[in-house]
Wavefront OBJ file of the C-alpha trace (Angstrom):
o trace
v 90.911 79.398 93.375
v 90.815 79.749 89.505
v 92.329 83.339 88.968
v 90.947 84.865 85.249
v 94.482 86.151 83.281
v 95.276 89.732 83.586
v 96.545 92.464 81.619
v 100.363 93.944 82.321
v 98.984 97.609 84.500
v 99.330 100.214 83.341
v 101.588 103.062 85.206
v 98.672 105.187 85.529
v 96.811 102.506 87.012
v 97.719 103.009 91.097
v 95.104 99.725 91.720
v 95.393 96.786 89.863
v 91.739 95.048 90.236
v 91.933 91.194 89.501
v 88.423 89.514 90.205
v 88.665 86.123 91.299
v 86.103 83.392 90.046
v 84.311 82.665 93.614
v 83.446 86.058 94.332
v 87.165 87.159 95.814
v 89.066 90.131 94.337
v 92.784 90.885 95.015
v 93.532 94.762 95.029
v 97.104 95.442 93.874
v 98.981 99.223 95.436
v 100.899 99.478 91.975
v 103.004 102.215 92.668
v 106.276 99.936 92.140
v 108.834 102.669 91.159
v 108.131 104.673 94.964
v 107.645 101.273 96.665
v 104.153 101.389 96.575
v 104.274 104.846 98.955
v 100.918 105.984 99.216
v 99.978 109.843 98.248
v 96.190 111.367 97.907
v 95.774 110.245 94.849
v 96.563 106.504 95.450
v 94.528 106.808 98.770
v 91.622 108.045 96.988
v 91.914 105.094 94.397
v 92.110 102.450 96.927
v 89.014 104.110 98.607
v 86.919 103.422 95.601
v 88.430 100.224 94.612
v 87.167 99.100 98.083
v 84.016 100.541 97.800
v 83.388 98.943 94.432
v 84.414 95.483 95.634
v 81.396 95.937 98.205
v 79.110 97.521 95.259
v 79.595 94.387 93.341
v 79.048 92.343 95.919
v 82.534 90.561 96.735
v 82.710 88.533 99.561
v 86.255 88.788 100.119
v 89.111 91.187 99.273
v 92.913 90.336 99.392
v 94.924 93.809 99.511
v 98.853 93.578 98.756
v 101.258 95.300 96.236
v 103.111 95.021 93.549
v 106.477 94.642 93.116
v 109.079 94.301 96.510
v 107.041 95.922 98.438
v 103.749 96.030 100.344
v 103.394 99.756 100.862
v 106.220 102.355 102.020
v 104.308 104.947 103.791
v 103.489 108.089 102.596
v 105.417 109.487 100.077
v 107.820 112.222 101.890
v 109.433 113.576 98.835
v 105.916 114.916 97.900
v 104.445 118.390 98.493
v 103.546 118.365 102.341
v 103.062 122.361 102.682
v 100.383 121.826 104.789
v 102.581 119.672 107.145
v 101.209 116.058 105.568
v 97.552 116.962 107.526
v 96.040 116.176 103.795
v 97.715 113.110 103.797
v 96.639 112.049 107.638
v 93.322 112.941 106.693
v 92.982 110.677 103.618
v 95.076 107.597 105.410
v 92.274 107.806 108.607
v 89.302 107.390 105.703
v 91.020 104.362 105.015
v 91.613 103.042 108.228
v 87.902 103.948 108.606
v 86.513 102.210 105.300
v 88.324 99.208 106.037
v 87.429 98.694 109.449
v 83.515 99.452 108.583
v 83.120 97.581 105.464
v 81.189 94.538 105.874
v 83.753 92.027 103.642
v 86.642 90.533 105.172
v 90.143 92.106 103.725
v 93.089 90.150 104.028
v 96.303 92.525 103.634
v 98.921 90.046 101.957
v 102.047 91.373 103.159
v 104.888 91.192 99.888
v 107.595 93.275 101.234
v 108.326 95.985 103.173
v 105.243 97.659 104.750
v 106.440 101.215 106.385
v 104.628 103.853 108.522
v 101.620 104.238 106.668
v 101.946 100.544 105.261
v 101.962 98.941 108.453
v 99.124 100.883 109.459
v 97.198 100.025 106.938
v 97.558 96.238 107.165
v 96.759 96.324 110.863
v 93.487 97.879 109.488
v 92.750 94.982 107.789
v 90.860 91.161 109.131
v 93.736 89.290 108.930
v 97.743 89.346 107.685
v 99.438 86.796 105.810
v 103.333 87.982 105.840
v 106.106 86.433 102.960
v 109.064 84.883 104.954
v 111.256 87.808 103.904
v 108.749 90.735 104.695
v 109.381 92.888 107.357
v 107.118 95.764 109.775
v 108.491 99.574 110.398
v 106.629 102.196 112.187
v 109.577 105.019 112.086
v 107.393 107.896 112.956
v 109.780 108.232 115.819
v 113.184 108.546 113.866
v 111.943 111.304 111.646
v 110.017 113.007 114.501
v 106.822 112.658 113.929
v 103.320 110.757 114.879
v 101.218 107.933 114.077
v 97.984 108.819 112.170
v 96.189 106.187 111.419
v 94.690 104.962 114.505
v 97.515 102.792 115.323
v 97.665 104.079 119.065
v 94.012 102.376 118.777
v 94.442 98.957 116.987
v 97.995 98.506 117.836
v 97.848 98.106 121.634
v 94.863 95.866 121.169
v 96.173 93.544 119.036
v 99.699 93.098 120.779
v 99.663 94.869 124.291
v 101.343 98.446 125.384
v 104.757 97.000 126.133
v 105.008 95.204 122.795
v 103.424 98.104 120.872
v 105.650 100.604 123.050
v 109.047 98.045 121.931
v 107.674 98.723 118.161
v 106.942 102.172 117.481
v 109.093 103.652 120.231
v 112.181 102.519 118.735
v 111.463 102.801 115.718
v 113.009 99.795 114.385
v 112.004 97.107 111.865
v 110.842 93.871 112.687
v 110.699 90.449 110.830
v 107.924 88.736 109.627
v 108.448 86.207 112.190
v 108.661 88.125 115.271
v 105.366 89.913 114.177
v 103.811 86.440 114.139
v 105.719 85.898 117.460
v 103.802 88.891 118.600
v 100.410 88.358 117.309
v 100.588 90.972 114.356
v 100.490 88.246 111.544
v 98.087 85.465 111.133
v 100.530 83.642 109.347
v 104.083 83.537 107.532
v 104.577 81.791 104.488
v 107.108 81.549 101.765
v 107.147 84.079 99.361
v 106.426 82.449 96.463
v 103.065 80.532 98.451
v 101.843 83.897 99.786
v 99.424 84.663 96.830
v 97.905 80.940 96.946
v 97.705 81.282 101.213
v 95.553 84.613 100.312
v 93.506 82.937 97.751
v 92.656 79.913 99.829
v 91.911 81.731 103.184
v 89.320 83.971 100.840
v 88.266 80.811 99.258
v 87.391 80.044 102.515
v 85.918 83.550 103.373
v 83.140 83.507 100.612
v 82.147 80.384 101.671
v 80.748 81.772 104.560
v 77.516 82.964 104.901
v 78.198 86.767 104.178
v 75.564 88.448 106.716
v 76.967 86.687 109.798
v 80.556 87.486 108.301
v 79.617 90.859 108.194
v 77.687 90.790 111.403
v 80.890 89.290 113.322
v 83.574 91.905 111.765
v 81.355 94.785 113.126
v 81.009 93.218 116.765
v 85.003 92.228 116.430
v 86.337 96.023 115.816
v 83.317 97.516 118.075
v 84.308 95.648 120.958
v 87.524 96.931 121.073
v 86.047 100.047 122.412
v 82.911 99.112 124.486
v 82.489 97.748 128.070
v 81.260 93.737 128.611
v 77.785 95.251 129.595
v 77.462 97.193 126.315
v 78.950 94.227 124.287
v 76.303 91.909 125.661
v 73.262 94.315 124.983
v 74.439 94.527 121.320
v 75.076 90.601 120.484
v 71.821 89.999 122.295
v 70.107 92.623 119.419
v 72.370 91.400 116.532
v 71.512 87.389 117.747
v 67.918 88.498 117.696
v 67.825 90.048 114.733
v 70.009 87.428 112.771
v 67.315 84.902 114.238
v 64.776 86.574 111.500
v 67.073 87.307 108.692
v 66.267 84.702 105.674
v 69.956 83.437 105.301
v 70.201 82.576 109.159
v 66.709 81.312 108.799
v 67.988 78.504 105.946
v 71.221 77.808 107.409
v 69.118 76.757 111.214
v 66.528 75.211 108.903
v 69.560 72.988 107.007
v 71.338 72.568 110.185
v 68.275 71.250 111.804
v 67.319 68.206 109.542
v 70.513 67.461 108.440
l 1 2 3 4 5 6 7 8 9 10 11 12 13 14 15 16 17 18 19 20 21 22 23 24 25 26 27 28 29 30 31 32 33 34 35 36 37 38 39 40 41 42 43 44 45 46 47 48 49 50 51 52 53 54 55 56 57 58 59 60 61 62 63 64 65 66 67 68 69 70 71 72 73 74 75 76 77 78 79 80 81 82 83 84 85 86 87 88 89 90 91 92 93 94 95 96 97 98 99 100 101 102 103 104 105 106 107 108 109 110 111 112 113 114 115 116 117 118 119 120 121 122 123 124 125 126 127 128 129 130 131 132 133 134 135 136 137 138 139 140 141 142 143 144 145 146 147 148 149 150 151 152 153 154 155 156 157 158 159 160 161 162 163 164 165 166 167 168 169 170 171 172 173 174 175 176 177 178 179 180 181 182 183 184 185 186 187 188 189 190 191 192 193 194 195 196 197 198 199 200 201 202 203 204 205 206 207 208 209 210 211 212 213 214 215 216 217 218 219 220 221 222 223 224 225 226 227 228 229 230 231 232 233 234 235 236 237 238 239 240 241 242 243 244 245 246 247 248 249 250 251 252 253 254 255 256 257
């Protein structure tokens, strides 16, 4: 994937937008001097960068930060008089946006991804993790709670007792052992991980982006309904794809090929 050269950011800019040539575009946290921590400003810029990429019709979005790190959580040394509930607020339209939007997101883990960071990557379609990256969900060890529907995606993605090991310590783990685990897709070197992201969206756009968006709405819905009520729904999104003009072709192409 042919990337277009970039500009040096500017310090103001808290997401770096690079638009890729096939229809890809790789979102850059660029808070480097806090670690990438996240605060209501950077949520709210990562909230429209997101919703732009699906206003100009990308097909594929690779989130991942700039600098050492992924994302450190929430900034702590910020104001928090109303207890961080501003900050919750803002990181569960997030979670929300990027479970709902209908384009693939691959979070491409660079560093360190705390709290908040991890929780935003496990929002995301898949994880590609640098060799020397690591996972921390330390809500625990400074007495607080998880807010952004972890308690929701993290025990379905890796089971209670493996979710309970993670956040109820408190400790960090390894980019390997969250592969071990089934929290990253894959682990690569550091210096591949921006090429691994660029390929698997290469491979993304190629896809036919209805049914991609179809099949990441059934994915993250049936985490929550019964078989029965799974079955009812593919049998209406199967009928409906059966009229929509792209299935149409691709059946059509399939057929007399």
């Amino acid at each position: 994937m042919n990337q277009p050269r970039a500009g040096s950011p500017r310090d103001d800019q808290l997401v770096v937008t690079t638009a890729l040539q096939d229809a890809a575009v790789i979102l850059r946290i660029n808070r480097p001097h806090r670690l990438n921590a996240l605060n209501e400003n950077l949520v709210g810029a990562l909230e429209a960068a997101l919703t732009q990429a699906h206003a100009d019709e990308r097909r594929a979005v690779i989130l991942t930060g700039t600098g050492r790190a992924f994302c450190a959580g929430f900034d702590l040394k910020e104001d928090r008089d109303d207890g961080g509930l501003r900050q919750i607020e803002a990181q569960q339209r997030l979670g929300a946006l990027l479970t709902s939007l209908p384009i693939p997101v691959i979070a491409a883990i660079n560093g360190l991804a705390v709290g908040a960071g991890s929780e935003i990557a496990l929002a995301c379609d898949f994880l590609l993790a640098a060799e020397d990256s690591y996972f921390s969900l330390p809500e625990v060890l400074i007495g607080t709670g998880m807010g952004g529907g972890t308690s929701f995606l993290l025990t379905r993605t890796i089971g209670r007792i493996k979710a309970s090991e993670f956040v109820l310590l408190g400790e960090p783990i390894s980019a390997a052992d969250a592969a071990a685990m089934g929290l990253v897709s894959r682990v690569v070197p550091r210096e591949n991980l921006e090429a691994a992201a660029e390929d698997l969206a290469a491979k993304l756009v190629s896809r036919p982006p209805h049914a991609i968006a179809t099949v990441k709405q059934a994915l993250f819905r049936g985490l929550h309904q019964s078989f029965s009520d799974s079955l009812a729904a593919e049998f209406e999104e199967v009928r409906a794809a059966h009229f929509h003009p792209e299935s149409v072709a691709l059946m059509d192409a399939f057929r007399h090929r």
